[in-house]
Structure formats: structure tokens, C-alpha cells
N, C-alpha and C positions, 0 to 999 in steps of 0.2 A: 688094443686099438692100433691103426697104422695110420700115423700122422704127415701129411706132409706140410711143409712152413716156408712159408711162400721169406723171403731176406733181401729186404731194398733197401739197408742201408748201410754202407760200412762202418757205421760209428755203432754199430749193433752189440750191446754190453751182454758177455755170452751168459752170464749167472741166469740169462730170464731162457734160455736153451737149456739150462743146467736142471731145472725143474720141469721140463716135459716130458711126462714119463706115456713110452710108448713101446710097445712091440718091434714096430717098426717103423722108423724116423727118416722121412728122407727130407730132406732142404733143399729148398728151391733159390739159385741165388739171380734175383732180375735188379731192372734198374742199377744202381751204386754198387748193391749186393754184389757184385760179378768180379769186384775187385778182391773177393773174400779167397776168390778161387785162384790169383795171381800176382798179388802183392806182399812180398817176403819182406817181414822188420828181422834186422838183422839176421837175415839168412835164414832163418825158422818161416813155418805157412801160415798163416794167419790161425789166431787160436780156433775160430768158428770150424776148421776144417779137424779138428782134434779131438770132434766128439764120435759117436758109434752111429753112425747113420751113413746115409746115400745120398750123394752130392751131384746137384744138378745144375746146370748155367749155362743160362737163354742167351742163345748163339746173337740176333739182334742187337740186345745187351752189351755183349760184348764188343761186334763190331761197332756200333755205334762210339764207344770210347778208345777205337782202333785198335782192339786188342783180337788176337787167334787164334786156334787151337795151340800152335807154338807155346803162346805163355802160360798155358793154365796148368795146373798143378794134377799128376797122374790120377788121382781121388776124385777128380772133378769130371763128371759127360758132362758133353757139349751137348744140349739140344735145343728144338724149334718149339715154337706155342703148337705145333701136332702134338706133339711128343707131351708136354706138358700136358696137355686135355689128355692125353690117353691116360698120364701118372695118376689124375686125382678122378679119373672114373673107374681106373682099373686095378690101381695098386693100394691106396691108400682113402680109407674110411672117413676121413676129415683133414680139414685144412684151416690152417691160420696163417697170418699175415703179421711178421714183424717191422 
């Protein structure tokens, strides 16, 4: 199965990540999520970016909390709600929402 998982929140506890088992995983990070893709605790990326999947983060999102391509982390594409609707009709077979 190819899952993708929509991540709106940064207080997001990764163990419930830790038990998705897919083929193919990508994460979606909107809302709050977006800070998963830019916010270093001490100099390390945030754990959610340290699993085997495909990392994604709604450029909106991001601007909205002032942040740019600049800050986000090489692992991370920038994209738009187009890009999104193409991910979960064209890449991935289901979606869930953390």
C-alpha cells in the first residue's frame, strides 16, 4: 500500500508514524506540521523527518508562519495544494490525517 499522511501538528508523538507500515510513505506536512520541516533542537532535524519516506510541505503553510524555501530542510519539497491533489490521486492509494 502507498500511504500518504497528511502532519498538522508539531507536538506529533512519532511512535504512532513508527507503526505505519507501507510501501510507500510520504508525509505531508500542513498547518503547524510545517515546522517538522525547519525547526532544529539542538542542531539535529526534527525526529519526524528521520523516517524512510517522502516529505512534503504546503508552501502557504509555510508562508503564513513567515518561513521560505531558505529554511526548510534538503528532505523536505516545497509544494502548493496542486501538487498535493496530484500526490493522493496519483501517487499514493490512501491517506490519513495526524
Amino acid at each position: 500500500m502507498k500511504l500518504a499522511v497528511f502532519v498538522s501538528d508539531y507536538r506529533l508523538n512519532v511512535d504512532t508514524l513508527d507503526r505505519l507500515k507501507a510501501e510507500k510513505l510520504g508525509i505531508i506536512l500542513v498547518q503547524n506540521g510545517v515546522y517538522h520541516a525547519t525547526v532544529k533542537e539542538k542542531g539535529a532535524a526534527s525526529p519526524l523527518l528521520g523516517k524512510s519516506a517522502n516529505y512534503y510541505a504546503l508552501i502557504d503553510d509555510l508562508e503564513t508562519r513567515g518561513l521560505g524555501n531558505a529554511d526548510i530542510d534538503g528532505n523536505v519539497k516545497v509544494v502548493g495544494y496542486g501538487d498535493i491533489v496530484d500526490l493522493i490521486f496519483n501517487e499514493y492509494d490512501k491517506t490519513a490525517w495526524l
